[in-house]
C-alpha positions as CSV (number, residue, x, y, z in Angstrom):
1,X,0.0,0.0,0.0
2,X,3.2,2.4,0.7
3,X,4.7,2.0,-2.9
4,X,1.1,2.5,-4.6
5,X,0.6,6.0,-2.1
6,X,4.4,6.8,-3.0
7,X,4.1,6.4,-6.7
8,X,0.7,8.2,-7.2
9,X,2.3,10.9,-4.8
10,X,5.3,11.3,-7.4
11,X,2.9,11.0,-10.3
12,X,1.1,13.8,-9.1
13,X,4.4,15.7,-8.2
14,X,5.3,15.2,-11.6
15,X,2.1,16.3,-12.9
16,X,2.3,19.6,-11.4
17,X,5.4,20.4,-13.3
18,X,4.6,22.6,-15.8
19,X,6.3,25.0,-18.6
20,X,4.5,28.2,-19.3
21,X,5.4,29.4,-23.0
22,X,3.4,31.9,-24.9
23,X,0.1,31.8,-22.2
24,X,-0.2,28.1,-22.7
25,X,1.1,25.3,-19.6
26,X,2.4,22.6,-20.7
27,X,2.9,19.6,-18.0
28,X,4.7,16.6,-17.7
29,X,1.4,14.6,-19.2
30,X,2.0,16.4,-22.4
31,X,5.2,15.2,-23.3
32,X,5.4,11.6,-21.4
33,X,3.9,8.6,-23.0
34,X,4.1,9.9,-26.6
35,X,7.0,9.2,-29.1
36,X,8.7,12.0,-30.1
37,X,9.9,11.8,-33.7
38,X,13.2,13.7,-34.3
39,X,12.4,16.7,-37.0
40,X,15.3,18.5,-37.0
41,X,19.0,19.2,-35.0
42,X,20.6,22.8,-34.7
43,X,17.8,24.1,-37.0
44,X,19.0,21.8,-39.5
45,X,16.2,19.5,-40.9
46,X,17.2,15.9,-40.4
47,X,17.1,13.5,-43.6
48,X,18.1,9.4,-43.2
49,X,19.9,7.0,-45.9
50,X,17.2,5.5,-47.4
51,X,15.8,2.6,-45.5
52,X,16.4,4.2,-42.1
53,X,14.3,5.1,-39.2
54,X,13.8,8.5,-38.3
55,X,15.3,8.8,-34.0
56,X,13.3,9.2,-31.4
57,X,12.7,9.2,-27.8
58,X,9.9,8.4,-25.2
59,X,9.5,9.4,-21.7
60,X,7.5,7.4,-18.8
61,X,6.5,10.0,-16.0
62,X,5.8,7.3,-13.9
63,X,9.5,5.8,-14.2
64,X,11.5,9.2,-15.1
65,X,13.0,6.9,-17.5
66,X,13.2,7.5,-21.6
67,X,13.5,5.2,-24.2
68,X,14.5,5.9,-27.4
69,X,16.3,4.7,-30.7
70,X,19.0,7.2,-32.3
71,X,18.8,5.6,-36.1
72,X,20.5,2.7,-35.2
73,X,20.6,1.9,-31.8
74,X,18.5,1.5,-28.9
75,X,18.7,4.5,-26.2
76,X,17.7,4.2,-22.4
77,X,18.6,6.3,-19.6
78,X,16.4,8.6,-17.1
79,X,14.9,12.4,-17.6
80,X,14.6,15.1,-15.2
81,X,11.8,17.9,-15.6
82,X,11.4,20.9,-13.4
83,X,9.2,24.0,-14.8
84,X,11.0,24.5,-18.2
85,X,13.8,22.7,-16.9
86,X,14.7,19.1,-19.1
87,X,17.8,17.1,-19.0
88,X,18.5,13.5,-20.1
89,X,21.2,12.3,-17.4
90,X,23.1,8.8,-17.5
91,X,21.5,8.4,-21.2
92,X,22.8,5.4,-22.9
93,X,22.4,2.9,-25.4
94,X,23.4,0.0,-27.4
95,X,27.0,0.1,-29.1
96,X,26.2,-1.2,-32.7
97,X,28.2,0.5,-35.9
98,X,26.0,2.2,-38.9
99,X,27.7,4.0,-40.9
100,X,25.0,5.2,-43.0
101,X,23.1,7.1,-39.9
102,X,26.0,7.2,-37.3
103,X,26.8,11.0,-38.1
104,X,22.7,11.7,-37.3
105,X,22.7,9.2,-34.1
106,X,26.1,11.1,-32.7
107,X,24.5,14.5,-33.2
108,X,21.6,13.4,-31.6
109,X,22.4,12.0,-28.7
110,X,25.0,15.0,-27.7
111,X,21.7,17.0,-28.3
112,X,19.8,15.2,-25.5
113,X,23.2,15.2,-23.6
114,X,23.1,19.5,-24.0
115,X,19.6,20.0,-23.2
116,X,19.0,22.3,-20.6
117,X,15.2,23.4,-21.1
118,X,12.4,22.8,-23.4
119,X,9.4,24.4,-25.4
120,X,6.1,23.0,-26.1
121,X,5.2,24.4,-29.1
122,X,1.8,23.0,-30.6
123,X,2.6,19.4,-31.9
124,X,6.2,20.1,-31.8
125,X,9.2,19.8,-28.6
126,X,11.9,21.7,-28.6
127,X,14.5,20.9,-26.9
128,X,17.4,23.7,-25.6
129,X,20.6,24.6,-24.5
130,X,19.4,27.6,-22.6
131,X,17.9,29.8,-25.3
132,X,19.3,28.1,-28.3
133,X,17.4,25.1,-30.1
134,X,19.7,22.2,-30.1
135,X,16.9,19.9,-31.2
136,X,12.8,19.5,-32.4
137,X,11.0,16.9,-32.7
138,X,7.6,15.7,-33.3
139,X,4.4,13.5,-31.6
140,X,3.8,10.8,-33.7
């Protein structure tokens, strides 16, 4: 009965975090339990070798952990959200060689590694390094 009062007490903790940006609130519901489809990195959009998946992560508010793939191998690791505060600390992943998406994976994961703070923007999360865009991506 303790864990199930101690994890709906951190669920609702988590809950209340929230990011104002523009008038609108966004909480931690809004961006946990959806996968978030990599759109672009640096401002740049993002375009794979034929055949290959687009990145992208997923967060459980429940766990603080994310999952994710970076075009070729599997990431894992734990997020941390506070206001407009986001950072992906201890992420890892799987250590398989693609040359065909490795540059993309690289870049992405030392955008996750950089990011600071976050925008909700509509269908789209944007992901900062203080007040520069390091990363977007998408609900799909």
């Amino acid at each position: 009965m303790k864990k199930i009062v101690a994890a709906l007490a951190a669920i609702t903790i988590l809950s209340a975090s929230t990011c104002k940006e523009g008038g609108s609130t966004a909480t931690i519901a809004d961006l946990a339990g959806k996968q978030w489809t990599l759109e672009s990195l640096g401002g740049e959009a993002v375009s794979m070798a034929d055949g290959a998946k687009l990145p992208w992560i997923k967060a459980d508010a429940e766990s603080g952990k994310v999952e994710g793939f970076g075009g070729c191998n599997t990431l894992m690791g734990s997020f941390k959200l506070d206001g407009s505060n986001l950072s992906f600390p201890g992420l890892g992943g799987t250590k398989m060689m693609c040359p065909a998406v490795q540059e993309t994976e690289n870049k992405f994961k030392a955008a996750l590694s950089e990011t600071t703070a976050f925008k909700l923007d509509g269908n789209t999360l944007k992901l900062l390094n203080g007040a520069k865009e390091v990363a977007a991506l998408v609900a799909k």
